[in-house]
N, C-alpha and C positions, 0 to 999 in steps of 0.2 A: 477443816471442820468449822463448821457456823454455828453460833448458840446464842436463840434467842430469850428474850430475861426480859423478865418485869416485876418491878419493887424488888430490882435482886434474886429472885426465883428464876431460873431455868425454867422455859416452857418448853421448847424443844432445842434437838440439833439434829444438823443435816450434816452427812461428810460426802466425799467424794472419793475413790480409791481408781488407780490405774490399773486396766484388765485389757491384754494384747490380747486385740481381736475382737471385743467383745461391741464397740459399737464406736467404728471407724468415721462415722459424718460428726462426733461429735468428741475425737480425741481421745478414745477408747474410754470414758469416763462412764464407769457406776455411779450414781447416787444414790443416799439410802436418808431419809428423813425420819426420827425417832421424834413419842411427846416424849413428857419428862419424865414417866415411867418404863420406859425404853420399851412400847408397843412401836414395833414401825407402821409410819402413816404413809410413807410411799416409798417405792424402790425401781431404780432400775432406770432406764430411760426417763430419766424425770424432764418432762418440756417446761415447767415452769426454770426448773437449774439449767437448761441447755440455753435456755434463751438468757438468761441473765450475765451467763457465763460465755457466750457468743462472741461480744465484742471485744474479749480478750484473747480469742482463739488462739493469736501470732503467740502468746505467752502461754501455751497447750492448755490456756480455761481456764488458769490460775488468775484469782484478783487479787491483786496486792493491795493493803493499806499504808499507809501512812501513819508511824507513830506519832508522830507529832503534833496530829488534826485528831479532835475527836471521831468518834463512827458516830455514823447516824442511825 
């Protein structure tokens, strides 16, 4: 799950769920993108999440952080 915040308010999140079968070029991965009223903004093959999430492929899409380093 990803939650983006400003002045501490949640503006949206996006999560990602595993679905065998469902879209094999990109690690079977759904995405679903909610605002902070949980309307969804997009779903499904989302190409801005595949591409972001691409160069970790070898790690099946998953991006890891670092506790130790703030996020940016």
């Amino acid at each position: 799950m990803r939650v983006r915040f400003k002045n501490k308010n949640v503006l949206s999140y996006t999560i990602m769920v595993k679905v065998k079968g469902y879209n094999p070029e990109a690690g079977d991965w759904f995405w679903a993108a909610y605002s902070k009223d949980d309307r969804v903004m997009k779903e499904g093959k989302i190409e801005s999440c595949i591409t972001c999430h691409s160069p970790v492929r070898d790690n099946d899409y998953i991006v890891l952080y670092r506790l130790d380093k703030p996020l940016e």
